[in-house]
C-alpha positions in Angstrom: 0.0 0.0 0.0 1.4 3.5 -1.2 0.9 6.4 1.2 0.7 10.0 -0.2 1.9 12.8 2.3 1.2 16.5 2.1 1.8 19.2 3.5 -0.5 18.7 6.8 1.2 14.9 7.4 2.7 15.1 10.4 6.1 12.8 11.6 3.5 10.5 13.5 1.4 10.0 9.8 4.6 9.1 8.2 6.2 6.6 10.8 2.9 5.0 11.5 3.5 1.3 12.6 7.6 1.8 10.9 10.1 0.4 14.0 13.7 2.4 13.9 15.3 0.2 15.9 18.5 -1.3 15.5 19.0 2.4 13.1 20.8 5.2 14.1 20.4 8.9 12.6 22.4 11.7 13.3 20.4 15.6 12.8 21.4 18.6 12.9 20.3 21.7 14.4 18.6 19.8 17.3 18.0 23.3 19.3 14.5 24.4 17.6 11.9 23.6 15.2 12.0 20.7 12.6 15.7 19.1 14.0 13.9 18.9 17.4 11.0 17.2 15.9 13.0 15.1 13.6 15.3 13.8 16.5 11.9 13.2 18.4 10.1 11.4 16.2 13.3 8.9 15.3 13.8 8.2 18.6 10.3 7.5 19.3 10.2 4.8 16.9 12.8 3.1 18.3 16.1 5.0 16.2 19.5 6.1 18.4 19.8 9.6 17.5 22.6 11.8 17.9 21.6 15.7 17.4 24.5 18.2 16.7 23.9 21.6 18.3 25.9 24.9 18.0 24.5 25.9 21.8 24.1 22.3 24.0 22.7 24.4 26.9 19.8 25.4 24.4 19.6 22.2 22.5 19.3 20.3 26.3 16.8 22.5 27.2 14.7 21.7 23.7 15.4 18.3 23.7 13.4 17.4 27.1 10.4 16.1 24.8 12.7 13.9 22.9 14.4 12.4 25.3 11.2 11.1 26.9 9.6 10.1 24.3 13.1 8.1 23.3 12.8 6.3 26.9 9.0 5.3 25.9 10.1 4.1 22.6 13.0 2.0 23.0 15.3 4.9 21.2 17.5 6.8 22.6 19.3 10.2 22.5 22.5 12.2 22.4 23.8 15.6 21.7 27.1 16.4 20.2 28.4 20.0 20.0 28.2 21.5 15.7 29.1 24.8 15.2 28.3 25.1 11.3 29.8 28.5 11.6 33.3 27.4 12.5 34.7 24.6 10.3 37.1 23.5 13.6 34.4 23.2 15.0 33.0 21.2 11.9 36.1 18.9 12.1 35.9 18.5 15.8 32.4 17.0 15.7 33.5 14.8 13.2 36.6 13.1 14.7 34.7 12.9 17.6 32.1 11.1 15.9 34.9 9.1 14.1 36.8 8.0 16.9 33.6 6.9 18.4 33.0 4.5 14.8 29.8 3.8 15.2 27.8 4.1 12.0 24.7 6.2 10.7 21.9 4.8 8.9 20.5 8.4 8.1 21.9 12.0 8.0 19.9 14.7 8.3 21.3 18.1 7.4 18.7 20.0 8.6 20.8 23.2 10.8 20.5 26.2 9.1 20.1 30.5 9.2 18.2 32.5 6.8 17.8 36.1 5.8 20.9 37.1 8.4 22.2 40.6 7.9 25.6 40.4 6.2 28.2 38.9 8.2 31.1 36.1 7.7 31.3 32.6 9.2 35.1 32.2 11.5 36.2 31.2 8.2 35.1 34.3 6.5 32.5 33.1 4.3 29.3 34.8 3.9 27.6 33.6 6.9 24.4 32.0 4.9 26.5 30.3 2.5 29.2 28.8 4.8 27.1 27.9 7.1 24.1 26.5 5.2 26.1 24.3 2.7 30.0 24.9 3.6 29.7 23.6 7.1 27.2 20.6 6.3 29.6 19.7 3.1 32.7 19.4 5.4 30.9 17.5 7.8 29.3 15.0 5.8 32.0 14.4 4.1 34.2 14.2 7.2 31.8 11.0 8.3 31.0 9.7 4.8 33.1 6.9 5.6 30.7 5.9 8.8 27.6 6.0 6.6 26.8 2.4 6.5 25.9 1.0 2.8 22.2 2.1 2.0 22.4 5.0 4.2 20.6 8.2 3.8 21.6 12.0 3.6 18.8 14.1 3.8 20.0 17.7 2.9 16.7 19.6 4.3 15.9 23.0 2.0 13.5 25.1 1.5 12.0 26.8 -1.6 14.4 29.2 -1.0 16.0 28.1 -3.2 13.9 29.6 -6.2 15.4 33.3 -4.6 18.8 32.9 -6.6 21.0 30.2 -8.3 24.6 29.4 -7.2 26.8 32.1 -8.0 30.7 30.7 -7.7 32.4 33.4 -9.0 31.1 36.1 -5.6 30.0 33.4 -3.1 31.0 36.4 -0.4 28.9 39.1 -2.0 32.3 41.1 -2.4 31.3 42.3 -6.3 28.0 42.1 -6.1 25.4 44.2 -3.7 24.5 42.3 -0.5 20.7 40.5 -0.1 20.0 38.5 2.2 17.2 36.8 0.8 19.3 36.2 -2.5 22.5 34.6 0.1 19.6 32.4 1.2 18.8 30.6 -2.3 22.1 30.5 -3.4 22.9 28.8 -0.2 20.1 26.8 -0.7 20.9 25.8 -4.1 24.1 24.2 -3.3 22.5 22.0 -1.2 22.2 18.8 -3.5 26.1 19.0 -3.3 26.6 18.2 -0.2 28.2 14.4 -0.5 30.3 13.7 -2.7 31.1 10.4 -1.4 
């Protein structure tokens, strides 16, 4: 039987009666909104998820739901610190999440800003750009090699990205008059690049 989901389905129509256990997800941006709901709903159907947060104090505070409903069931949950704003702290989460060696059956990139005011990542990249598609294409490809065979990457967008195609040649909006709704679909259209693995 084929379901068909819109946009009022909620996680609990689309992982009706589906057990997650035995898989393991790691999501991003675990401090608000859809990566809170996404780590909840995985880890109430039985999934262990770990959720990457730029602030953990935040992210524990957010997480209370998920945790709980992990413990009912049979998932569980754990937060690792992702700042998608500083690549060390890219390649810190990710050696940390290689030493460890256990492997993901799903990645979700969900962590994301939109519309900021101009500013630059610790890098210095445009801060919607680098952190958007930059940080998530480090880090993916940092634990490509933990992604078991089959595995998922979910790069989660927006129609944002219909705002602006990729422009290589002034990713940092040095030639070319800062918007920050037009930062937003370009870094939104690089998001299908995010694994090259």
């Amino acid at each position: 039987m084929t379901q068909i989901f819109g946009a009022s389905s909620t996680t609990e129509d689309v992982l009706s009666g589906v057990s997650l256990k035995g898989k393991r997800a790691l999501v991003t941006g675990v401090s608000a909104g859809l990566g809170v709901e996404t780590a909840r709903a995985l880890a109430a159907h039985g999934a262990q998820v770990v959720g990457a947060a730029r602030n953990l104090t935040k992210a524990e505070h957010a997480t209370t739901q998920v945790r709980a409903d992990a413990e009912r069931g049979g998932g569980s949950f754990e937060l690792v610190a992702l700042d998608l704003a500083d690549l060390s702290s890219v390649r810190t989460c990710a050696d940390q999440l290689n030493a460890a060696g256990l492997p993901f059956d799903l990645v979700i990139a969900n962590a994301g800003v939109m519309a900021t005011p101009f500013g630059h990542t610790k890098d210095g990249f445009e801060t919607q750009f680098g952190t958007n598609h930059l940080g998530h294409f480090v880090l993916v490809n940092r634990i490509a090699g933990l992604m078991r065979t089959g595995a998922r990457l979910v790069n989660v967008s927006s129609a944002g990205h219909r705002f602006a195609d990729v422009d290589l040649k002034d990713p940092n909006f040095e030639h070319t008059p800062y918007d920050p709704f037009i930062a937003y679909g370009r870094s939104n259209s690089l998001s299908g690049w995010a694994f090259c693995g």
